[in-house]
FIPA-711361 format. One record per residue (C-alpha): residue in three letters; residue number from 1; x, y, z. Coordinates in Angstrom, 2 decimals, padded with zeros to 5 digits. Each point is the difference from the previous one (the first is absolute). Layout:
<pts>
(pt ALA,NUM,(X,Y,Z))
...
</pts>
This chain:
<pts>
(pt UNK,1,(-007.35,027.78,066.66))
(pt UNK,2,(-003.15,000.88,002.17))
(pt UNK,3,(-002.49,001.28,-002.78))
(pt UNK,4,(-003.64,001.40,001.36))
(pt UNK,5,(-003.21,-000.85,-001.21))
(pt UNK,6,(-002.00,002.73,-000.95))
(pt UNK,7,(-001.78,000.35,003.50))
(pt UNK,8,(003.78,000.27,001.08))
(pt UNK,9,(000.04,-003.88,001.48))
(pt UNK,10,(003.66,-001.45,-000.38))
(pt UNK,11,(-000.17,-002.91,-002.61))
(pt UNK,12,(002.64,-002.23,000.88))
(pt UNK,13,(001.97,-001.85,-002.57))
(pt UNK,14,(-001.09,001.91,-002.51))
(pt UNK,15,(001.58,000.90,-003.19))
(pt UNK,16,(-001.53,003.42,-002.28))
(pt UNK,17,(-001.66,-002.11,-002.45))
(pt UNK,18,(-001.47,-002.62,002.61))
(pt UNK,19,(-001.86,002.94,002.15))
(pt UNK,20,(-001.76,001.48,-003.24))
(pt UNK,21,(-001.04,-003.54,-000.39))
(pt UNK,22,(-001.38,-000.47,003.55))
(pt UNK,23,(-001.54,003.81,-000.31))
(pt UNK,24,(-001.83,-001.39,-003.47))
(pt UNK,25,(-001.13,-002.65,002.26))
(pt UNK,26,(-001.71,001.04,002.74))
(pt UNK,27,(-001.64,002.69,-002.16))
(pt UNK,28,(-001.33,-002.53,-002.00))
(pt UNK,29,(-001.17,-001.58,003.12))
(pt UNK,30,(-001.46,003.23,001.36))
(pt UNK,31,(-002.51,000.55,-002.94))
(pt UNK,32,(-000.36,-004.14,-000.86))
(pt UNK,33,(001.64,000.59,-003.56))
(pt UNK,34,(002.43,-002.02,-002.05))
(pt UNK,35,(002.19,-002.77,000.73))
(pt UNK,36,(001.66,000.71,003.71))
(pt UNK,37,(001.90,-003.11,000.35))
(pt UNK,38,(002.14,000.33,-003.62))
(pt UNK,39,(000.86,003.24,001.25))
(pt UNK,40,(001.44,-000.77,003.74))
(pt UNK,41,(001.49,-002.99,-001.84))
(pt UNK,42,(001.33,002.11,-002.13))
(pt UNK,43,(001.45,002.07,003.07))
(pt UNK,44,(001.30,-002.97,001.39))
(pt UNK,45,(001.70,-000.96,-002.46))
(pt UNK,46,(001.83,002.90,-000.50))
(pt UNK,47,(000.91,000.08,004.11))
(pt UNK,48,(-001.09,-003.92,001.16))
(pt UNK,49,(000.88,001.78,003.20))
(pt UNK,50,(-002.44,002.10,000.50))
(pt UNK,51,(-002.15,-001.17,002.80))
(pt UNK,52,(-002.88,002.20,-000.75))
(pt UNK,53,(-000.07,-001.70,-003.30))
(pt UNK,54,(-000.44,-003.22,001.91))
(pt UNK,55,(-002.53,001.04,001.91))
(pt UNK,56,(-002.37,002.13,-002.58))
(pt UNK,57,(000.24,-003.65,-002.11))
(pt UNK,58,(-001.41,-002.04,003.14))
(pt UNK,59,(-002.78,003.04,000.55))
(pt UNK,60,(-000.68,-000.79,-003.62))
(pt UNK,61,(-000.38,-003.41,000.38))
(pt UNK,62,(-002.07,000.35,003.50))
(pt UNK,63,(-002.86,002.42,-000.46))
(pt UNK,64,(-002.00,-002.09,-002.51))
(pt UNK,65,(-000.27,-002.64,002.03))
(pt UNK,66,(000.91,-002.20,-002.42))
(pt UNK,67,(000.79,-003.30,000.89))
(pt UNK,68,(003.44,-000.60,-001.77))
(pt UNK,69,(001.01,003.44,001.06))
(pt UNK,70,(000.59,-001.15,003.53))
(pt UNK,71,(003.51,-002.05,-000.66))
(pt UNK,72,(001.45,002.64,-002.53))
(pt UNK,73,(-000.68,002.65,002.12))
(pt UNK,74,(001.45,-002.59,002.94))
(pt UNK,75,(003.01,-000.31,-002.04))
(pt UNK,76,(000.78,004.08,-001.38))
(pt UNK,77,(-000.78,000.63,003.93))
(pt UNK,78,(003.35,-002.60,001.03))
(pt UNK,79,(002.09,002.09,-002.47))
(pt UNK,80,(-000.68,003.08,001.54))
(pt UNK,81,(001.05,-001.53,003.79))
(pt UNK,82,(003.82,-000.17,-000.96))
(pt UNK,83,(-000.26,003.74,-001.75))
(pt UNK,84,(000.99,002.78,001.88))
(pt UNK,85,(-002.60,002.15,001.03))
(pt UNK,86,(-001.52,003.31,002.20))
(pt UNK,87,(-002.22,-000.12,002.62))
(pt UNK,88,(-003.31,000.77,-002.53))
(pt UNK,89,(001.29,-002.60,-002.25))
(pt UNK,90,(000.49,-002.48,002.68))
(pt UNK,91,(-003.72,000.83,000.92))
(pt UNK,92,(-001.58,-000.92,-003.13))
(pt UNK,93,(002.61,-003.46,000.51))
(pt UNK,94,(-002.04,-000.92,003.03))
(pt UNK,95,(-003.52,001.03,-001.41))
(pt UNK,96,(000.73,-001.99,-003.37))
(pt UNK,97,(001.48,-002.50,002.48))
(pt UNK,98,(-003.64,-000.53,002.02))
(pt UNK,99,(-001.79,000.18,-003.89))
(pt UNK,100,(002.15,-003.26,-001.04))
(pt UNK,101,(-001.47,-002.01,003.34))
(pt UNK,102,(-004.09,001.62,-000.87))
(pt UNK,103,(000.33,002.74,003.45))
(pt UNK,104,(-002.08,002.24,-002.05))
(pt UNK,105,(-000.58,001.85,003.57))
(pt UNK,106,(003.74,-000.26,001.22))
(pt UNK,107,(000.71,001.48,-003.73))
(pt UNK,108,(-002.12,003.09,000.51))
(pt UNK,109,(001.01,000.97,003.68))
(pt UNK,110,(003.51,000.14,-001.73))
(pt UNK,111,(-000.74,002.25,-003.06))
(pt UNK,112,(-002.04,002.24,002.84))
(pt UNK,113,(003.01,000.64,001.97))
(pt UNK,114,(002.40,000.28,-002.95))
(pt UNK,115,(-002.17,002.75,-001.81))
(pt UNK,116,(-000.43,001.73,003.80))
(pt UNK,117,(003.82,000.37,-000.21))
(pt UNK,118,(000.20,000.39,-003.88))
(pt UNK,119,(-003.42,001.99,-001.37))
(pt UNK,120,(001.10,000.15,-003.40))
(pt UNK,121,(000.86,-003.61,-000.64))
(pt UNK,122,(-001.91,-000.08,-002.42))
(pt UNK,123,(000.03,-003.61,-000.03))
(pt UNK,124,(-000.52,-000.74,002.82))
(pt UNK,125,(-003.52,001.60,000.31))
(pt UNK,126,(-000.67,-001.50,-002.91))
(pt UNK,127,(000.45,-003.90,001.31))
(pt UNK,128,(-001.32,001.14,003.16))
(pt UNK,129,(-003.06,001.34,-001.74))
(pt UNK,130,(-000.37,-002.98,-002.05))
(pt UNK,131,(000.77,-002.50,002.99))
(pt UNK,132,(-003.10,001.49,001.97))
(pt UNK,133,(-001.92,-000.13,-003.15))
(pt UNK,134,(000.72,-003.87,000.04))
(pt UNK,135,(-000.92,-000.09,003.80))
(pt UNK,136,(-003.43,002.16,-000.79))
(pt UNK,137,(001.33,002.39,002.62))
(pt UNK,138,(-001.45,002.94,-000.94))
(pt UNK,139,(001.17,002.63,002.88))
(pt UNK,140,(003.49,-000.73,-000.58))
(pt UNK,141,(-000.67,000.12,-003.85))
(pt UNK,142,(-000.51,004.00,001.16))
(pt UNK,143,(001.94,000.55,003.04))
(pt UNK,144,(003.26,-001.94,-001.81))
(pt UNK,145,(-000.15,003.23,-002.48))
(pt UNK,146,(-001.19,002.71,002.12))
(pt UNK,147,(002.55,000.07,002.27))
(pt UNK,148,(002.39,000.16,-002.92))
(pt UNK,149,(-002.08,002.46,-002.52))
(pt UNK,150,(001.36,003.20,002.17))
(pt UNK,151,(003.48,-000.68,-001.22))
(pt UNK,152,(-000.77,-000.17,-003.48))
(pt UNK,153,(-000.98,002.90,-002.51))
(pt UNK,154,(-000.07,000.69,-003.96))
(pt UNK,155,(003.14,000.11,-000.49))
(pt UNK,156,(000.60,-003.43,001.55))
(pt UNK,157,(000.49,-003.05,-002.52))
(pt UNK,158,(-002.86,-002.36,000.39))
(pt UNK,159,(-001.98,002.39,001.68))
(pt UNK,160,(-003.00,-000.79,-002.10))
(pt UNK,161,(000.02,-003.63,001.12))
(pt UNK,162,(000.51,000.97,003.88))
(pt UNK,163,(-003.64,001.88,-001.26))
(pt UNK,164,(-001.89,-002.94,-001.67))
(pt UNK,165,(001.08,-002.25,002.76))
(pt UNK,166,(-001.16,002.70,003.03))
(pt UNK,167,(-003.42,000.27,-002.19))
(pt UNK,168,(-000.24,-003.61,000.22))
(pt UNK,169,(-000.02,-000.10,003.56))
(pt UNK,170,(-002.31,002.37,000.21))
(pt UNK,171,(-002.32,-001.35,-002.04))
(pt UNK,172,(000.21,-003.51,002.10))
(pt UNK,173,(-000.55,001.95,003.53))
(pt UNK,174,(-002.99,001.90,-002.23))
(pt UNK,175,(000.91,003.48,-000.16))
(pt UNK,176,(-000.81,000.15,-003.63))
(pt UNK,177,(-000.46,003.81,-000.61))
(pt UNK,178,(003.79,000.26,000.54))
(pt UNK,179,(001.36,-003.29,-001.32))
(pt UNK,180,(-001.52,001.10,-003.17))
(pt UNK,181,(001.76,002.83,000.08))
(pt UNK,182,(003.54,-001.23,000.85))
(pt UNK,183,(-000.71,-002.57,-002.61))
(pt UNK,184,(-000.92,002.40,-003.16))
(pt UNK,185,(003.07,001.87,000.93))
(pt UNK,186,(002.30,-002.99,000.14))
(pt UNK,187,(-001.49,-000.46,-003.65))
(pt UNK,188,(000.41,003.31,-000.55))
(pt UNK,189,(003.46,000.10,000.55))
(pt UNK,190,(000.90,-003.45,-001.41))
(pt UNK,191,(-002.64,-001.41,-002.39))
(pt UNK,192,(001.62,-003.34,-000.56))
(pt UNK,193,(-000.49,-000.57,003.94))
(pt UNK,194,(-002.40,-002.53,-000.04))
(pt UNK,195,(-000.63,-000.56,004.08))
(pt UNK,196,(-000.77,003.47,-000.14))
(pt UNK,197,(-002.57,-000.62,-002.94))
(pt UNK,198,(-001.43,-002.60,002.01))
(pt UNK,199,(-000.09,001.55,003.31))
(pt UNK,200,(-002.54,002.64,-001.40))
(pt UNK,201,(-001.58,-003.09,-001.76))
(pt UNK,202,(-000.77,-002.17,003.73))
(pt UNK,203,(-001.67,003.75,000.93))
(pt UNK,204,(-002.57,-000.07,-002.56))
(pt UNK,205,(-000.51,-003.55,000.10))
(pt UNK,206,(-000.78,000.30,003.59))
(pt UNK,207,(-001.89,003.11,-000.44))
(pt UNK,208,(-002.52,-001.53,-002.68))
(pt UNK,209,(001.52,002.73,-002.09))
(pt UNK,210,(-000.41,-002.48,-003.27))
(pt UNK,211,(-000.05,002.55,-002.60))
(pt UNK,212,(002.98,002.26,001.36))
(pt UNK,213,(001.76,-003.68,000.53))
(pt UNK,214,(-000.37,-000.57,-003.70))
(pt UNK,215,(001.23,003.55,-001.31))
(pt UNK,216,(003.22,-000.04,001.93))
(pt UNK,217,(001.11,-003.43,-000.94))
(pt UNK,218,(-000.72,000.76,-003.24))
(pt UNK,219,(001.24,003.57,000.04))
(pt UNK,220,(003.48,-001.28,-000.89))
(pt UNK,221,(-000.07,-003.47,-000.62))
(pt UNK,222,(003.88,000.06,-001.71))
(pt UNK,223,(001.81,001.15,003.28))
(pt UNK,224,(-001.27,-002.32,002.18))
(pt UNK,225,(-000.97,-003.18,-001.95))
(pt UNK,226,(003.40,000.45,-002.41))
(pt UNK,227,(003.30,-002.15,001.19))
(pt UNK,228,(-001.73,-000.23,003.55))
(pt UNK,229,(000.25,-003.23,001.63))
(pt UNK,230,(-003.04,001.34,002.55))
(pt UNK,231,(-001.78,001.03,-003.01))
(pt UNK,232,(-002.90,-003.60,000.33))
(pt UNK,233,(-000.74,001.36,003.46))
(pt UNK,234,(-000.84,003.43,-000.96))
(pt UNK,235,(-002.13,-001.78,-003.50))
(pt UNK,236,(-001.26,-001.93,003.01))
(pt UNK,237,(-001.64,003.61,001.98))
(pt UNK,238,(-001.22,000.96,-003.80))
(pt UNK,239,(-001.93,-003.29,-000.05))
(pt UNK,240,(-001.66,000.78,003.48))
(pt UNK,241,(-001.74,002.82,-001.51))
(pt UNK,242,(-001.03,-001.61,-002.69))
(pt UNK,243,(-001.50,-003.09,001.83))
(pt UNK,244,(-001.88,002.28,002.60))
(pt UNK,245,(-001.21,001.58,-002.58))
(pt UNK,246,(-001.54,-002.96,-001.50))
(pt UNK,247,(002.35,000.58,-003.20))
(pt UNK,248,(000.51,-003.74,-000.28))
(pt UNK,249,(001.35,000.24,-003.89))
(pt UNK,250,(002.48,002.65,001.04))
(pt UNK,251,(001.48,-002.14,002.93))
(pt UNK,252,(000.27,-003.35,-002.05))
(pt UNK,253,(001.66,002.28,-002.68))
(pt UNK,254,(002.73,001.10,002.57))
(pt UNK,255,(-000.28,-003.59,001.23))
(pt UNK,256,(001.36,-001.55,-003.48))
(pt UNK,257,(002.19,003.20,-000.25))
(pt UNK,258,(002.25,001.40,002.53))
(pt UNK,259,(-000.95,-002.02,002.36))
(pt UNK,260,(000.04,-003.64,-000.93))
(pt UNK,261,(001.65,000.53,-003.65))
(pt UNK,262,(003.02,-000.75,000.27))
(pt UNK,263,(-000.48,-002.77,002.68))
(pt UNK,264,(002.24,000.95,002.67))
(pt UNK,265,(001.50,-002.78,002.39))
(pt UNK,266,(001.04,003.44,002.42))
(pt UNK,267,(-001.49,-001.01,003.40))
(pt UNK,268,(-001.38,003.48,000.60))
(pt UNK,269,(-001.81,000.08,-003.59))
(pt UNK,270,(-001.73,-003.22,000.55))
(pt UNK,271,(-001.37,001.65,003.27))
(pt UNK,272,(-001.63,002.52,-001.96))
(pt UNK,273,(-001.09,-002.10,-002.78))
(pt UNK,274,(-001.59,-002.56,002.64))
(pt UNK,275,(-001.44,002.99,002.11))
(pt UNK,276,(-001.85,001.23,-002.91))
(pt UNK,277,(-001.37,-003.28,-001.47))
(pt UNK,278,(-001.39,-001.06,003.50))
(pt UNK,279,(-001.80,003.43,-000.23))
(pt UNK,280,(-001.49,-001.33,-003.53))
(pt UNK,281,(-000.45,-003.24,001.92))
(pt UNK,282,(-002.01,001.10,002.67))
(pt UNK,283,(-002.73,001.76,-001.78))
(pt UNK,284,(-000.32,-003.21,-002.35))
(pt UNK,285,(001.42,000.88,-003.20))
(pt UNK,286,(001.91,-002.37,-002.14))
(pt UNK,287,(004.10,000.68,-000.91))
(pt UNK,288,(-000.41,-003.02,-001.83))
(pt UNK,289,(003.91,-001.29,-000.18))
(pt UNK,290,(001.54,003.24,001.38))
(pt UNK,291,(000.19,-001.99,003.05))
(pt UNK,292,(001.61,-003.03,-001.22))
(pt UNK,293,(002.96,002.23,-001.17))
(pt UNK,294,(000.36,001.40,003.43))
(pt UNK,295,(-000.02,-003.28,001.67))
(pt UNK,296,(002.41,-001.33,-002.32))
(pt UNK,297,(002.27,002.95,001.09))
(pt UNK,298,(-000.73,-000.12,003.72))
(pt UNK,299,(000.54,-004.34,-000.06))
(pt UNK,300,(003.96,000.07,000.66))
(pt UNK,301,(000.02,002.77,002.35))
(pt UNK,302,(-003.04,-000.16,002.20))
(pt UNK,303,(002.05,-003.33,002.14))
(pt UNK,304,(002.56,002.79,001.36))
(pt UNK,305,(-002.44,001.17,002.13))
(pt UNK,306,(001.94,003.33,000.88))
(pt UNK,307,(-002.06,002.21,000.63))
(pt UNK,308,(-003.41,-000.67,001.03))
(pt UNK,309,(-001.68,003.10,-002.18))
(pt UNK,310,(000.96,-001.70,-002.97))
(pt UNK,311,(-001.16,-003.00,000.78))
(pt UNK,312,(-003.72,001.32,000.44))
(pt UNK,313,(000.57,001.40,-004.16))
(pt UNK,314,(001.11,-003.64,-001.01))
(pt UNK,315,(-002.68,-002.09,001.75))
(pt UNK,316,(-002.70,002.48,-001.56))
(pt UNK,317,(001.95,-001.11,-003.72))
(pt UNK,318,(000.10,-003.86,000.53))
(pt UNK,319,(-003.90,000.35,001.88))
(pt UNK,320,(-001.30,001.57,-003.03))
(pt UNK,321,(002.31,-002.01,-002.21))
(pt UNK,322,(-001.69,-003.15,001.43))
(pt UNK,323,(003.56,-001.21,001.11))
(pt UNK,324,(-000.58,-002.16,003.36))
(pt UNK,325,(003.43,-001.34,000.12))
(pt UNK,326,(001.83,003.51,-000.30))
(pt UNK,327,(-002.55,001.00,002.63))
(pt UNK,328,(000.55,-002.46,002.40))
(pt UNK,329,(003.75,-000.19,-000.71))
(pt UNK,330,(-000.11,004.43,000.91))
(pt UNK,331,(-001.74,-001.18,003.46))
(pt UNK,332,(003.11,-002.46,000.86))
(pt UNK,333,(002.08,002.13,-001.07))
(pt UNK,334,(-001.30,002.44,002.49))
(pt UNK,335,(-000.52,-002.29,002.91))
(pt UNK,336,(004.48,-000.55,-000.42))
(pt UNK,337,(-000.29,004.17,-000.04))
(pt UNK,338,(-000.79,-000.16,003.14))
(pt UNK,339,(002.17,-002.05,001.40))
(pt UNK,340,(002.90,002.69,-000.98))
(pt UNK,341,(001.98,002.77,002.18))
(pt UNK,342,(-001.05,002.81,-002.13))
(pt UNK,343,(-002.41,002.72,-000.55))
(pt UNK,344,(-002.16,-001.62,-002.00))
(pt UNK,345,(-000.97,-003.01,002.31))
(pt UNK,346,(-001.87,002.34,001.58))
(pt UNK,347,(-001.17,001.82,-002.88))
(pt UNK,348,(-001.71,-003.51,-000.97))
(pt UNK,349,(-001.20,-000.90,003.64))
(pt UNK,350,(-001.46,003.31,000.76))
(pt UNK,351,(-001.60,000.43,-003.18))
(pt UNK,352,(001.39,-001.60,-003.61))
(pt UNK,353,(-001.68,-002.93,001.20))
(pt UNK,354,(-003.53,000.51,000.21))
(pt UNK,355,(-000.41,002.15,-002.92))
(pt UNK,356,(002.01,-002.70,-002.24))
(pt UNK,357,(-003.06,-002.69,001.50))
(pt UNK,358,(-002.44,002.59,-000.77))
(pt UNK,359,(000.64,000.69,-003.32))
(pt UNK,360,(000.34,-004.12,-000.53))
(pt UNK,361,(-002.89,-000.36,001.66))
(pt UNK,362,(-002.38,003.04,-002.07))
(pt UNK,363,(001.28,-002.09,-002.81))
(pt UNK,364,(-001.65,-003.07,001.20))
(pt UNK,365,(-002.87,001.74,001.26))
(pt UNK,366,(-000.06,-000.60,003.38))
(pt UNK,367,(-000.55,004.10,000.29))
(pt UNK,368,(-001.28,-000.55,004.14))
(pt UNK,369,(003.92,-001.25,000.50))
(pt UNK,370,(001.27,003.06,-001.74))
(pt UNK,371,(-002.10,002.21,002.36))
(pt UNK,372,(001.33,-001.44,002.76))
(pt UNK,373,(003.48,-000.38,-001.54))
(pt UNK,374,(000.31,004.05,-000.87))
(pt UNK,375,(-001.98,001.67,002.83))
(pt UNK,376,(002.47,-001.09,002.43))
(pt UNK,377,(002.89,001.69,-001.87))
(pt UNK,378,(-001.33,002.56,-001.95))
(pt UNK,379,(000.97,002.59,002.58))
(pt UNK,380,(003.43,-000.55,000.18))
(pt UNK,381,(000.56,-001.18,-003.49))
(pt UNK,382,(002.65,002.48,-000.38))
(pt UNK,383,(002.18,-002.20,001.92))
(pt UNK,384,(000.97,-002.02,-002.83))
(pt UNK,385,(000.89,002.91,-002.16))
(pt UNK,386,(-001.50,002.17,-003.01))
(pt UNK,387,(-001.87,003.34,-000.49))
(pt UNK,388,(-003.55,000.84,001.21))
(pt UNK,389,(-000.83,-000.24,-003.88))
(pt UNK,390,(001.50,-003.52,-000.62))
(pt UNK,391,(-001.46,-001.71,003.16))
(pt UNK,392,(-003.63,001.58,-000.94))
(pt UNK,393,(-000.28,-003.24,-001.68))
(pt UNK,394,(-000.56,-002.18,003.15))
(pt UNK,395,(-002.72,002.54,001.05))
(pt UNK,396,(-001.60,-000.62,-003.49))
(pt UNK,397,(000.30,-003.63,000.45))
(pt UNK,398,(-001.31,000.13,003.62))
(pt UNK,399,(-003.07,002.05,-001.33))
(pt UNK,400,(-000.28,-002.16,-003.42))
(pt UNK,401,(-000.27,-003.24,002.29))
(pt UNK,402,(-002.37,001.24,002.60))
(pt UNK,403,(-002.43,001.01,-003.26))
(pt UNK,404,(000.50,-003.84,-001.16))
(pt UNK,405,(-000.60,-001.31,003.75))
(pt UNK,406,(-003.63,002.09,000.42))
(pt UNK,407,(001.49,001.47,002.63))
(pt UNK,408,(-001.86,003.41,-000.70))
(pt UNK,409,(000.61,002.00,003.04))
(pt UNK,410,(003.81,-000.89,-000.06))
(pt UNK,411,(000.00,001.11,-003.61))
(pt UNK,412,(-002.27,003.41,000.65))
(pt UNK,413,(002.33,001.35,002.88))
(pt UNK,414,(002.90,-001.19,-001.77))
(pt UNK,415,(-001.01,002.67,-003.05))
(pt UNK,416,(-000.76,002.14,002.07))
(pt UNK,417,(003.13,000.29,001.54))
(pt UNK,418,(001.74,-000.53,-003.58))
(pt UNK,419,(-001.98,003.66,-000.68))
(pt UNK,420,(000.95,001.76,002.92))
(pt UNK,421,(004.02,-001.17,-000.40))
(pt UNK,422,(-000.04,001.36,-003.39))
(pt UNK,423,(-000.87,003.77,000.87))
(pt UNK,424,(-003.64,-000.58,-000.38))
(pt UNK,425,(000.02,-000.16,-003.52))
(pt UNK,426,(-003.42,-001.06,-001.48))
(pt UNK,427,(001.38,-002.65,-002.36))
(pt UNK,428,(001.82,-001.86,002.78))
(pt UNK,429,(-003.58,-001.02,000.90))
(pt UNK,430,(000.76,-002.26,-002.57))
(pt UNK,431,(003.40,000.50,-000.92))
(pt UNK,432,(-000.45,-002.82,-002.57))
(pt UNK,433,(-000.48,-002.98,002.45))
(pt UNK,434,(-004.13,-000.33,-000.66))
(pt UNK,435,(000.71,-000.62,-003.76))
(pt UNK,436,(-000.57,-003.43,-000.27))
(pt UNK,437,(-003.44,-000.09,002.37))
</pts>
């Protein structure tokens, strides 16, 4: 039996009930909703021969750059090499294949040619998409999904996503006016589609465009904040508002709330959690044992060292946490990073190492070191992954720490450059770094 997808892709080894399971799936997927993996396990268990199965489960277990995810995803990924498969299935085999050995690059070069031969895999683009948002490659975070956006249309399922992902893209390569727009419509069309929400939240945030920022997150809070397991990142753009805005109650609020409430030991929520407490940090105000939580969290993880991104989020946690050990344990831990034949060796050499000394070092003080540590990489910072948004917070570190040093001309053309970035907006003068002079 050679059932289709809905795109029309041949699912092999697939029973009836197994491909409504693997279509409940990805959708989940697509808008960040609901509980992915029970479903494709669900799927597989109804057709344990279904390679697609296999290989959604190992996406799954990939794209949060979770540490443990590596050997389950390592493991679903050898069930799928004795399956029976066609030639798009065996080309997410070989791009989950380079994931399992950290070829983040290899990875994405695969997805690019499979969704040049197959535009509406959906998945595909997606893992691409979310691959070069891991590598900070942001003309491939556009170009991945406008070569395939001409293929797709209304009527098209996931068409929405193919939107918030294209508006995305945009927004990183900063044409704003029209990533907005792609990204209201993606909403539009599918309100629970929270990279779509977020997309349109990264253009106001980068626009200064607090107020707007702050009505459309909380426009409709339920669809995107509701069973979403992206829904901390997008609290995480509401908070940026707030904190530029000087709103200091409102962001400790969200802080305690969505954002730290439930004390989530998910890699990626950590990174937000850290990301906004250094913020907090920086302009001298006291989280009192919100950090000790965090660090607790970050303490069996941070030792992976497996992607060097992360590894900035949990030094600024055990800096501000006052844990030496866990910090010094993070640098060893990324000196044997480096050693490795993967992606992320360089990642750390190029860049995860410096700003993971920096932030040790603003910690300790020593704020001439962190000048010399960050000025070095700040320009291709994007090399180690993350949005323009997240890795704003070395810039505000780098600008924080020449303030500290006296080194007033540094610090002057460095806001003065923060202004013009930010559309010469008249509060990014300011922009909420010269609070604590």
């Amino acid at each position: 039996m050679n059932l289709k997808d809905s795109a029309g892709h041949v699912v092999s080894g697939c029973m009836p009930a197994a491909l409504e399971q693997l279509e409940t799936a990805q959708h989940q997927l697509r808008c960040f909703i609901g509980d992915p993996v029970a479903s494709v396990d669900a799927g597989l268990e109804a057709s344990p021969e279904m390679a697609m199965g296999h290989l959604l489960h190992a996406y799954l277990h990939l794209l949060g750059t979770e540490p443990a995810g590596v050997s389950t995803a390592r493991e679903s990924h050898r069930r799928a090499l004795a399956l029976p498969m066609t030639r798009r299935e065996r080309g997410h085999l070989e791009a989950v294949g380079h994931l399992v050995r950290g070829r983040w690059t290899e990875a994405g070069r695969t997805l690019e040619d499979l969704s040049i031969e197959y535009p509406l895999d959906a998945l595909a683009l997606q893992a691409g998409h979310q691959i070069d948002f891991f590598r900070g490659d942001s003309r491939m975070l556009h170009d991945r999904i406008a070569r395939a956006l001409p293929h797709w249309g209304p009527d098209t399922t996931g068409f929405h996503a193919v939107l918030g992902m294209m508006a995305f893209g945009l927004e990183e390569t900063g044409r704003y006016g029209r990533a907005e727009a792609l990204g209201r419509r993606c909403v539009e069309i599918q309100p629970l589609d929270g990279w779509g929400q977020h997309a349109v939240a990264h253009v106001l945030e980068m626009q200064g465009r607090r107020q707007e920022g702050i009505a459309w997150m909380r426009g409709n809070v339920a669809a995107w904040s509701e069973n979403s397991f992206f829904a901390t990142h997008n609290w995480w753009h509401l908070a940026l508002y707030h904190l530029d805005m000087d709103q200091i109650d409102e962001v400790l609020a969200l802080v305690d709330g969505p954002i730290c409430g439930a004390a989530s030991g998910v890699v990626l929520d950590m990174v937000d959690a850290s990301s906004l407490l250094w913020r907090l940090y920086l302009r001298g105000i006291d989280v009192g044992h919100r950090w000790q939580a965090l660090a607790d969290r970050w303490a069996p993880l941070a030792t992976a060292a497996n992607y060097a991104f992360n590894d900035m989020h949990a030094m600024m946690a055990f800096v501000a946490a006052g844990r030496t050990a866990s910090a010094q344990g993070l640098l060893d831990a990324q000196n044997r990073a480096t050693e490795r034949d993967d992606d992320n060796a360089g990642f750390t050499l190029e860049v995860g190492q410096a700003v993971t000394r920096a932030i040790k070092a603003f910690g300790e003080g020593r704020y001439e070191q962190v000048v010399q540590l960050l000025r070095p990489v700040r320009d291709v910072a994007h090399r180690f992954g993350g949005s323009h948004a997240q890795r704003d917070v070395i810039d505000r570190t780098l600008i924080e720490a020449a303030r500290r040093a006296g080194m007033t001309r540094l610090f002057d053309a460095l806001i003065h450059e923060r202004a013009s970035a930010r559309c010469g907006s008249p509060s990014a003068l300011s922009d909420g770094l010269l609070a604590s002079t």
